[in-house]
C-alpha positions in Angstrom: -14.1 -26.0 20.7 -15.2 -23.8 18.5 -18.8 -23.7 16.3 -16.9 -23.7 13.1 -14.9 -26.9 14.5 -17.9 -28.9 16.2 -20.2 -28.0 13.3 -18.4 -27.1 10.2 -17.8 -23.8 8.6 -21.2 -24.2 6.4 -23.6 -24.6 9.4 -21.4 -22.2 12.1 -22.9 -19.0 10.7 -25.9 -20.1 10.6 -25.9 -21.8 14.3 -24.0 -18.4 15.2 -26.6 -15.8 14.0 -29.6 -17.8 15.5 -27.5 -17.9 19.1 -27.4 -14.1 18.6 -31.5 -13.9 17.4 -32.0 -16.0 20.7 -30.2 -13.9 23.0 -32.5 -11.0 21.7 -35.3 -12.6 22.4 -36.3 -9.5 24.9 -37.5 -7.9 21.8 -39.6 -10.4 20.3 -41.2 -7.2 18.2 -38.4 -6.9 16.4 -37.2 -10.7 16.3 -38.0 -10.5 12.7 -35.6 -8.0 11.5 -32.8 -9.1 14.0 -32.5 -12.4 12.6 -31.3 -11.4 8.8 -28.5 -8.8 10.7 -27.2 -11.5 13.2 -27.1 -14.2 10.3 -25.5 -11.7 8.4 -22.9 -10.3 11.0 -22.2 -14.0 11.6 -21.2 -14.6 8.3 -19.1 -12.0 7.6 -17.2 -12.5 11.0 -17.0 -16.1 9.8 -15.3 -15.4 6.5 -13.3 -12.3 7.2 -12.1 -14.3 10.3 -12.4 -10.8 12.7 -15.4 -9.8 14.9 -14.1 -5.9 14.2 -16.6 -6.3 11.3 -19.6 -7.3 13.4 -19.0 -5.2 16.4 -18.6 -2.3 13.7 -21.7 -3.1 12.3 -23.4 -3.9 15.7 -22.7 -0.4 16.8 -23.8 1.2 13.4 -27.2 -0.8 13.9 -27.3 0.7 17.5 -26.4 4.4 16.5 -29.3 4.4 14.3 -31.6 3.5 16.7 -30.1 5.7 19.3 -30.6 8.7 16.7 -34.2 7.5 16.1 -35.2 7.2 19.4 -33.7 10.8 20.5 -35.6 12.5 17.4 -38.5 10.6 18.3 -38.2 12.1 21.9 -37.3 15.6 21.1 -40.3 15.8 18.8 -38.7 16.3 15.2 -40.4 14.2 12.1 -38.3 13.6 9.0 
C-alpha cells in the first residue's frame, strides 16, 4: 500500500520528504538544508507521478557537491 493511499495525497509528500530527511540523518550538519530538497523532491514526484524528476534532481544536488568537494581538494577558490 502506498503513502499516497494509507495517508492521502495531501500528507504523502510530506510523510515522504521527512522519510528521506531521516534516512540522512548521517549528516545531521546539514539536516537543515536536506529537509526543504527532500520535501521538495517528494512533491514534485508526487504530482508529476515519475521519480525521473527526483532522481534528476537528486543527482544535480550530488554533482554540485562532488564539484565542490574536488575544488575544495585541488586548492582552487571561486
Amino acid at each position: 500500500m502506498t503513502t499516497a493511499i494509507r495517508f492521502g495525497r495531501t500528507y504523502a509528500w510530506v510523510l515522504n520528504g521527512l522519510h528521506w530527511t531521516a534516512f540522512h540523518w548521517f549528516w545531521f550538519h546539514v539536516l537543515p538544508a536536506i529537509l526543504p530538497t527532500s520535501l521538495l523532491l517528494a512533491w514534485i514526484t508526487l504530482r508529476r507521478q515519475s521519480t525521473w524528476c527526483a532522481i534528476i534532481g537528486h543527482g544535480m544536488q550530488n554533482g554540485l557537491a562532488v564539484i565542490g568537494t574536488f575544488l575544495t581538494v585541488a586548492g582552487i577558490r571561486g
